[in-house]
Steps between C-alpha positions, in 0.01 A plus 500: 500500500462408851182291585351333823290199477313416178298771386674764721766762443666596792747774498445729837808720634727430196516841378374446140435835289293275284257250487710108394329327220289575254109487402546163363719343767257648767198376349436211749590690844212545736736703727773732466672659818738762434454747817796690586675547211601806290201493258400808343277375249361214369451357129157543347484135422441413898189590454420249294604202672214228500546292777663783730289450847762691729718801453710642744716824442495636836830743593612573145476867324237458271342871476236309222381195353422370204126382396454194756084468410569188284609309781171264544688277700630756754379507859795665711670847414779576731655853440560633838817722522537626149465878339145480384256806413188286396342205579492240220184424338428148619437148348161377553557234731812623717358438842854696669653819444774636728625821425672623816717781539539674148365833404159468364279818616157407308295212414360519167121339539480157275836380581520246750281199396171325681681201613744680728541290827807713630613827437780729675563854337626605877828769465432679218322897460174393487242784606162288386371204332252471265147384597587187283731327747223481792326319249772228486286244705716205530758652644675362819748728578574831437745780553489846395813586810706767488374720229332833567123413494277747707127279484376130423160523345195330686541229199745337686266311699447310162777278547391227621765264463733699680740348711781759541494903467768691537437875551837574702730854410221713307347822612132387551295663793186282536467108491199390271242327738460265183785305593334356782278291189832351405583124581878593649673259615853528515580846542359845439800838544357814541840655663671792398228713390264785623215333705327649811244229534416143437182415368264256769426311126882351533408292779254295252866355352476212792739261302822773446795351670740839508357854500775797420377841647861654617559821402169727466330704715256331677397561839277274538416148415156381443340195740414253184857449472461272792236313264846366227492189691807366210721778596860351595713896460359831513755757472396818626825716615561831385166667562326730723283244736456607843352183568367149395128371476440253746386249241823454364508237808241293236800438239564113636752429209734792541839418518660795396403865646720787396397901667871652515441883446170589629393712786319208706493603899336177634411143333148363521518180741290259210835510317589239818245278292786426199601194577651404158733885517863440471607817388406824662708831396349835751822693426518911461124497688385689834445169715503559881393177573462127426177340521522226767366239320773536231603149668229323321693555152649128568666475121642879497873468440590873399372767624689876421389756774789771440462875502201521748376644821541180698593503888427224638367105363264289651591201606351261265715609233740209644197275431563481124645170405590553179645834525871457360521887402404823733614828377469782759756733401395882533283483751529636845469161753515598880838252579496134382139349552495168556286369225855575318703280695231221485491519131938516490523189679310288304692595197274802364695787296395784702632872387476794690 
């Protein structure tokens, strides 16, 4: 039997077709590892193991599992990457259930326990949940990614706790103004679906650090966004915007703005306001012209301008002093302006 520290079994990326040991000699471990291995199945007596707090059988080809309910001690489930159909009924004080990436297409109601703190059932067939999980209230992060889900209830705006959502890679078509009750903080993906519109009720999330929008169809953006005063990344390429709300100017923290793939003809001069931007990707757009006081972005050090209508620059662009990266290839510049050669000779990567 292979074993970690005391109280641990630790057998990860061995390729064991069984579990070492026996119910007896595993009676004492509060955490077994044994991700990516060749599991297929496991031995009933596992679930029985009394002081088992940890169990992690992520990347093995278990297609079902044995009764794990007895498991009082058990707080963390990890079975991403495995074969699954169902999701196990759950002991009563497992607080983490990762289930990533196997083939589970419906959630029985009743099986995922009050406690939960953090659950992922992103990449499997999922086309609903039951009403049961938005009743989970002490959960902190959730995702439900790549599946097929076409609605989230209202009820979502129950949990509270939320830190974390992931909605990326389904086919839903309207966001739920609930989620603007939710106390986000560290990220919120909404890309890769159906959407048209943003709600004005996300804008109450003023604490979310990174917003995911890419991919929809929106073509337009709702002023409260400028109200997420936490936002440091909002990722909106791949839509249908012709252009920006000027209060997007308001987002003081941004660090990180991404609009590659839209149809965007002009930028609203309040985006000069950005002061903390360092990252700013306008590729495949319609732009015809730079905003002048794009020189008061004093921290930008990327920004990706290829594939649009530009002519000419003004001259401030030469102003940016921590511009390392300028990407201008596509475009259709009259000659070589000279905010180019200003940027070139103090050391700036400049593409055309």
């Amino acid at each position: 039997m292979t074993t970690g520290g005391e109280g641990e079994l630790r057998a990860p990326g061995r390729g064991l077709t069984r579990v070492p040991g026996t119910a007896d000699d595993l009676a004492g471990v509060r955490l077994i590892d044994l991700a990516w291995n060749d599991l297929a199945e496991l031995p009933p007596w596992l679930g029985g193991l009394p002081s088992l707090a940890e169990l992690r059988l992520d990347g093995n080809r278990l297609g079902a599992l044995p009764d794990l309910t007895g498991l009082t001690a058990l707080r963390a489930l990890h079975l991403d990457g495995n074969r699954l159909t169902d999701v196990p009924a759950c002991p009563p004080g497992l607080e983490t259930l990762f289930l990533y990436g196997n083939a589970v297409a419906e959630l029985p109601p009743g099986r995922l326990g009050a406690r939960l703190r953090h659950l992922s059932l992103g990449g499997n067939r999922l086309t609903g949940v039951p009403g049961t999980l938005w009743e989970l209230t002490c959960l902190e992060s959730l995702n439900l990614a790549e599946n097929r889900l076409t609605e989230v209830p209202p009820a979502v705006g129950g949990l509270t706790a939320l830190r974390m959502l992931d909605l990326a890679h389904n086919r839903l078509t309207t966001i739920p103004p609930e989620l603007g009750d939710l106390g986000l903080t560290d990220y919120l993906y909404l890309g890769d679906n159906a959407f048209t519109e943003v709600p004005q009720a996300l804008g109450r999330l003023d604490r979310l650090a990174y917003l995911g929008l890419d991919a929809n169809r929106l073509t337009r953006l709702p002023g409260s966004l400028g109200a997420m005063a936490g936002l440091t990344e909002l990722r909106l390429s791949g839509n249908r915007l012709e252009e920006l709300p000027a209060s997007l100017g308001d987002l003081g923290r941004l660090r990180e703005l991404h609009l590659r793939g839209n149809r965007l003809t002009a930028l609203p001069p309040e985006l000069a306001r950005l002061g903390e931007l360092r990252h700013l990707d306008l590729r495949d757009n319609l732009l015809g012209a730079l905003p002048a006081g794009i020189a008061r972005l004093t921290r930008l050090a990327h920004l990706d301008l290829r594939n649009n209508r530009l002519r000419e620059l003004p001259a401030e662009l030469a102003d940016l002093p921590a511009l390392a990266k300028l990407d201008l290839r596509w475009n259709k510049l009259d000659g070589d302006p000279e905010p180019l050669r200003r940027l070139r000779e103090r050391g700036c990567a400049v593409l055309v």
